[in-house]
N, C-alpha and C positions, 0 to 999 in steps of 0.2 A: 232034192238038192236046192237050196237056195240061192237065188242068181239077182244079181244087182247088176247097176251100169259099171260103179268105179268101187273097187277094192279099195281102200287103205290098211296099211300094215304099220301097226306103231302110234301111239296116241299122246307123242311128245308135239314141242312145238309146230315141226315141219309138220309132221302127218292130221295137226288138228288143221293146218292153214290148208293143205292140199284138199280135206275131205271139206270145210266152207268155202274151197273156191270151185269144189267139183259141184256140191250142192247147190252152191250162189249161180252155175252153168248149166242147170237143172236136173242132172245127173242124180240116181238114186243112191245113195252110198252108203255102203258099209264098213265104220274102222273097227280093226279087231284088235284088240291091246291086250298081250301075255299077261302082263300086271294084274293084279284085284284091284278094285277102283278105289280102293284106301292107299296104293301106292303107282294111282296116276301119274301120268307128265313124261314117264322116260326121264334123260339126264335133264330135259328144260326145267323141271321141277326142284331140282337140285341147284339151278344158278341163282345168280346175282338179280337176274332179270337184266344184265344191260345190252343195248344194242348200240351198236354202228351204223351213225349214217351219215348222207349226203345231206349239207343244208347249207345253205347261205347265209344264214342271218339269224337274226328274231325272229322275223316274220316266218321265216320256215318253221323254225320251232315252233312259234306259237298254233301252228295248224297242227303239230302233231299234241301239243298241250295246249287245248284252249283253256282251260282253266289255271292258267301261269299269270300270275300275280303281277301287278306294275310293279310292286317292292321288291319283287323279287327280280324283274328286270333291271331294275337301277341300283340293284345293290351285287348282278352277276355280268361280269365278261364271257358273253356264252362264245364270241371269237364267230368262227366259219371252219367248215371242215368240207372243202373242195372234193370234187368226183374224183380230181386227179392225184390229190390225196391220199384217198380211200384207197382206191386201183394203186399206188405205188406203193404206198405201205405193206400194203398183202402181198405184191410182188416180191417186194424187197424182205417180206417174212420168209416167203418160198422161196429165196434165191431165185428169183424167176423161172420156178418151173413151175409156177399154178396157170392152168392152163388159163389164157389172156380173154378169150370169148364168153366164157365159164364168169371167170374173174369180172369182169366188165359187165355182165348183164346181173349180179349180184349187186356192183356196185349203183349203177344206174336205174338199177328199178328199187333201189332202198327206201328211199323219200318217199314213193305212191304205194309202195306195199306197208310201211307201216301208215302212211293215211289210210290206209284201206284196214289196218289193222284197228286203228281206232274206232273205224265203223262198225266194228266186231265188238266191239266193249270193251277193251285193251284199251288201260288209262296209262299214257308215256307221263314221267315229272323228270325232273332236272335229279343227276345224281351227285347230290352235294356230298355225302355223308362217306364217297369211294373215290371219287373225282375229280374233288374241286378244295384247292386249299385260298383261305383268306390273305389277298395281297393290296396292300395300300387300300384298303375297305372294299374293295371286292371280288369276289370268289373267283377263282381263276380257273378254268373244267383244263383236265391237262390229259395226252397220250390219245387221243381222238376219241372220248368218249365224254356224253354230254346226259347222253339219258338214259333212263333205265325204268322197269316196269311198276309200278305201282303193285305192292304186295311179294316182288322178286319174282322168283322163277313159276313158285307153285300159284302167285297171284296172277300170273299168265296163263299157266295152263288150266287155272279155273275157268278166267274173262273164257275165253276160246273155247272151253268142253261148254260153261255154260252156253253160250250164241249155238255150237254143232245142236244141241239138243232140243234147243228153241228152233231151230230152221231145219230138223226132220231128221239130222245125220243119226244112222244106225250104230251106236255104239254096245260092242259085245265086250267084256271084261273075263279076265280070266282064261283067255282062248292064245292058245301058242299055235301060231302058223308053224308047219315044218316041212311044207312041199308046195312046189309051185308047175305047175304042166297045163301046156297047151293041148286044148277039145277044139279042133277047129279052127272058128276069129275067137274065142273065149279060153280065156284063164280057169284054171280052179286051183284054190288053194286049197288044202289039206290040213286038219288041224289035229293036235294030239289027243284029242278026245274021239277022234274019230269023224267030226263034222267035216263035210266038203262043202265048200259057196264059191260061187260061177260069178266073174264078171269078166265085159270085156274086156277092159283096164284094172292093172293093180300098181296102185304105188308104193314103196317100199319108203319105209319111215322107222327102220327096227332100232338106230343110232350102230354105235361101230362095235368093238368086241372088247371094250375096257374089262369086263366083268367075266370074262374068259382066261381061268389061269391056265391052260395049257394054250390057248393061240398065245395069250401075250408071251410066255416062255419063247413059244415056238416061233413066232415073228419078230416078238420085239428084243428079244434074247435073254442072257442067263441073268438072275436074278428078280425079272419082273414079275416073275411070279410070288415076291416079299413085298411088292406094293399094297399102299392101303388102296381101295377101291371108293374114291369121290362120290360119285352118284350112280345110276341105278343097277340094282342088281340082275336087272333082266337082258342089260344089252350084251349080250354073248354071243354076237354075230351071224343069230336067224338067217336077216334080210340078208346080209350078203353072200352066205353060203348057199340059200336057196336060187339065188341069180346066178350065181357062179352055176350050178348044177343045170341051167335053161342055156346056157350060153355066153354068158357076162362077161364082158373084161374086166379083168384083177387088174386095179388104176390107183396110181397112187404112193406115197410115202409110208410103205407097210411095215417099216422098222421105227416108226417116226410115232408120237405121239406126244396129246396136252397133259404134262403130268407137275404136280407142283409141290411146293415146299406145304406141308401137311401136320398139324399137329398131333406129336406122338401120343397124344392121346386119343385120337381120334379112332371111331371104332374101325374096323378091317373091313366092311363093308359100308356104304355109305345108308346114311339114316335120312329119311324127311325130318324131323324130328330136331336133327343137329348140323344146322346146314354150317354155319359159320367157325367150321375147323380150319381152315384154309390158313396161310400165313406168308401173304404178299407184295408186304409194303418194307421188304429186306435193303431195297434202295433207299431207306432212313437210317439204318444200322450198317454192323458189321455180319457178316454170317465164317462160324469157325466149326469145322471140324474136332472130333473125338482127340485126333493131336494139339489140336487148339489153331490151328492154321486158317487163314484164310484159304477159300480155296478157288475163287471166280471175282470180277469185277462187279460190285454190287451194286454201284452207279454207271452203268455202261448204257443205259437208257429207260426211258420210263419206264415203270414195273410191269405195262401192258403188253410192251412187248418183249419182254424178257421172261416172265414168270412164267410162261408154256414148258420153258426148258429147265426151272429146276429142280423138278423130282428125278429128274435123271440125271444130274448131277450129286444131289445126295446121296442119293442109291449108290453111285461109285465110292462115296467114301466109306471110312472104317466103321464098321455097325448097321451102314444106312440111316444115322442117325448125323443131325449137329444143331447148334444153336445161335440163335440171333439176338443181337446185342444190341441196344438200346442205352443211351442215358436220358437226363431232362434238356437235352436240343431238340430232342426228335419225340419224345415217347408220348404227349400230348398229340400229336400230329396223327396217331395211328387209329385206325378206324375201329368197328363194332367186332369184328374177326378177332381179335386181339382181348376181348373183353367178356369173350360168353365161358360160363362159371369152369368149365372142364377145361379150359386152356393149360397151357402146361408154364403156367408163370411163375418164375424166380427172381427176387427182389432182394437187391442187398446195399447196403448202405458206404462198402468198398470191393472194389476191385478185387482184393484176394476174399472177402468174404463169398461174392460171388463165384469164385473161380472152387472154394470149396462144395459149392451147393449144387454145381453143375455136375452130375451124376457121372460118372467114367471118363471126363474129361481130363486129358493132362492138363496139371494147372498150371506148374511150369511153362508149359508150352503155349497155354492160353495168357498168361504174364508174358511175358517176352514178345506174344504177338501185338497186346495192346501198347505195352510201352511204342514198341518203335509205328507201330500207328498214332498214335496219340503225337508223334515228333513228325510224321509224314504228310499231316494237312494244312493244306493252304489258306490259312485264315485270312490272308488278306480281300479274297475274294468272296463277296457277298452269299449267302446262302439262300435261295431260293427255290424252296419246291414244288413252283408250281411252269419251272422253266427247267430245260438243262442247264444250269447254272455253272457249269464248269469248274465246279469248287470242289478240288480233288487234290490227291495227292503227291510227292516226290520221294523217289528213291527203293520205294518197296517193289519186290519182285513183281507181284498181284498190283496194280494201282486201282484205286476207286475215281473213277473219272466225273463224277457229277455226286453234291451232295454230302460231302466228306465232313463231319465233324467232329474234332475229341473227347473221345469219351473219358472227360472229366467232370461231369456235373450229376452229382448221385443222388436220390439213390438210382442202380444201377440195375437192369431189367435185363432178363434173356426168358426165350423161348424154346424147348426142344420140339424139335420139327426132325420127319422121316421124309417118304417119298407117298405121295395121293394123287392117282392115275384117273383124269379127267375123262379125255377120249382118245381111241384110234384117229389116226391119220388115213390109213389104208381104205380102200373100199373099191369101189366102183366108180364105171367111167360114164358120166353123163354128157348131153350137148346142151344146146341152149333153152332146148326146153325140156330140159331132166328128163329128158327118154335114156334108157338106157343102153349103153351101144355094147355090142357084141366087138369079136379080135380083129373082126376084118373095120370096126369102127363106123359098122352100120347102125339103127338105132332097129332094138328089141320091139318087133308092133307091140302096143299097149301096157311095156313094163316101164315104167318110173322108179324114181328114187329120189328121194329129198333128204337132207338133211346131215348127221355127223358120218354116213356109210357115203356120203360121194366122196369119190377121190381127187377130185380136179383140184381142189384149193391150197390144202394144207401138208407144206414140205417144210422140216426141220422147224421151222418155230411157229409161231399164231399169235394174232393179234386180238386182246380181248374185245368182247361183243362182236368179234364177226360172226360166231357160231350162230347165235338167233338170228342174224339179220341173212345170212345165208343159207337157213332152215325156211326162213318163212318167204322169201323168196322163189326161191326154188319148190317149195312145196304150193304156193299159189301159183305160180306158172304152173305147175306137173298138173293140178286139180280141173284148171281150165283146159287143157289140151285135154287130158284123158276124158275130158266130159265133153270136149270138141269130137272127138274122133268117132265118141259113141253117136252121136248125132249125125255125124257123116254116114256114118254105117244106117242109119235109119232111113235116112234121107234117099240115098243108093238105092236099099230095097223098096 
């Protein structure tokens, strides 16, 4: 049997930071990633690369980008994004039920985990091209998000696996954990090949159970299992069933998940390959159902914090399909997501030309909805989308409350979008240093958990880029304690 100091499970963002910070604590470590290493990363490999953090200023920023341009500071309002901020935002995403202790040490140790990520080879740059629109000459970053990874999600989980590999970390590919049991003070995991490896500490890093059509039926309820699947196909909820089977408490929003407006052409599982299917910049449009209906407020707030919740709004309408509408106010304004060759774009030169070309839509019904929108916006008031600008409508059932304008300038663009199911909510219950706690809400000796499987944070909606910054968080705190403890244990005997 093979016996290491600290296990890792899962070879996404959190479990690569966990296994360099157990290593960086001299711990001998082993992560074991289900995946072949041609579809590394877990779900991190599949994002944007953006993260959330605390900073003050320039000068904050420029520590996590030293190589950030003067032109590029005198030509950007990079603003300040307060701790109290951060921590209110995510409260106010969870309704305040993310747990506050949880919450607060994710937010607080933002700033020096990703310095500390940069020391790892992790290059942060300013995210102009998702985040920041041009206002009075310059760039204005909006929604709390400023930066994002150099090369996105899979240019992350390169920096990170390369440095694990350069400083000794044991990486196995291809090996699925399926059992977890206490020998003693030692763990062994159990793998489906038959292999068993011994450490003292294991931290679980599997992500949550997007890629699970029978939990997500079974948890997230009827229908979910017509969702397309975002990113990776292996999170099917390993780690947390294996903890749950040692003792775990089941924590968390297990009905609840990141799931978003998805283009219907996008394939049913998600691809490295095809990352930018996504379609969430609906807060420039209008979005109308298969009857042609509005059917949510599509300026109710910036797209960061809204777009967690609407693949589950489409999912409820007719087909689980509907489209997003565009004219020439807005349609220059929309990012790279919107432009890769598979898109599902429809372009017409009038209103009912469009209305024919949209596949099963009532067109009547989509007529009738544009006229009396087109009568419902407040044009007197300025358009600005790099603020809530308040430029919305009167008299509609549905109002748009930020960002309203008439779609009279053609030609005239829609999108058909379904529903693409990001991550679970649900998982396990961590404290402040990602041990994992059992029902009596003790903490499990030597089991951790980092990353989309904790449950503390995420209730009814999510705020983009907190996932990475609360992976590697949490996964660097997990890596130093589990490689603290083995020490203590040494030190003892």
């Amino acid at each position: 049997m093979d016996q290491y100091d600290v296990i890792v499970l899962g070879g996404g963002n959190a479990g690569l930071c966990a296994a360099l910070s157990a290593r960086e604590s001299g711990a001998r470590v082993l992560l074991l990633e289900r995946a072949p290493e041609s579809e590394k990363g877990g779900n991190s490999a599949h994002t944007g690369g953006a993260f959330r953090v605390a900073y003050e200023g320039t000068n904050d920023l420029k520590a996590l980008m030293p190589d950030l341009l003067d032109s590029e500071i005198e030509h950007s309002d990079f603003g300040s994004y307060s701790a109290e901020e951060f921590f209110e935002e995510l409260a106010v995403q969870s309704q305040y039920r993310a747990d506050p202790d949880v919450l607060d040490t994710v937010v607080t140790e933002s700033f020096d985990t990703l310095r500390w990520m940069t020391g790892k080879g992790v290059r942060f740059m300013p995210i102009y091209g998702r985040q920041a629109f041009k206002v009075d000459g310059k760039y204005k970053f909006w929604g709390g998000l400023t930066i994002e990874v150099s090369g996105g999600g899979l240019g992350l989980v390169d920096a990170l696996t390369a440095r694990a590999e350069r400083d000794g970390v044991y990486i196995r590919y291809g090996v699925r954990a399926r059992s977890l049991s206490r020998a003693g003070d030692d763990w062994q995991v159990g793998c489906c090949d038959g292999q068993t490896f011994e450490a003292r500490s294991v931290i679980i890093a599997t992500g949550g159970f997007h890629a699970n059509l029978r939990w997500r039926t079974q948890f997230l309820g009827p229908g979910w299992d017509l969702a397309k699947v975002r990113g990776s196909r292996f999170n099917t909820g390993d780690g947390i069933e294996m903890a749950l089977e040692t003792g775990a408490a089941a924590h968390g929003n297990w009905s609840g998940c990141h799931a978003v407006f998805y283009d219907l052409n996008a394939p049913a599982i998600g691809d490295i390959n095809l990352l930018n299917m996504q379609k969430n910049y609906f807060h420039l449009g209008i979005v109308v159902n298969a009857n042609g209906e509005r059917f949510f407020d599509e300026g109710a707030d910036f797209r960061n914090y809204t777009y967690s919740g609407m693949g589950e709004k489409v999912l409820q309408q007719p087909g689980g399909v509907a489209w997003q509408i565009f004219d020439q106010h807005t349609e220059s304004l929309l990012p790279d997501e919107y432009r890769v060759r598979q898109a599902t774009r429809i372009q017409a030169d009038s209103l009912e030309e469009l209305a024919e070309k949209l596949d099963g839509i009532n067109e009547n019904g989509f007529l009738q909805t544009v006229t009396a929108w087109n009568a419902s916006v407040d044009q007197s008031t300025p358009f600005n989308p790099a603020i809530r600008d308040g430029r919305g409508t009167t008299g509609l059932t549905i109002p748009k409350s930020n960002w309203a304008n008439p779609l009279t300038k053609p030609p005239f663009v829609a999108y058909a979008v379904t529903c693409g199911i990001t991550f679970t909510f649900g998982g396990l219950k961590v404290d402040t240093l990602a041990r994992v706690l059992d029902d009596d809400d003790q903490p499990i000796p030597g089991l951790y958990a980092a990353g989309e499987l904790v449950g503390n944070l995420y209730f009814v909606k999510y705020a983009g880029g907190a996932g990475l910054t609360s992976g590697s968080v949490l996964g660097r705190i997990a890596g130093h304690d589990a490689a603290s403890l083995v020490s203590k244990t040494t030190t003892t005997l």
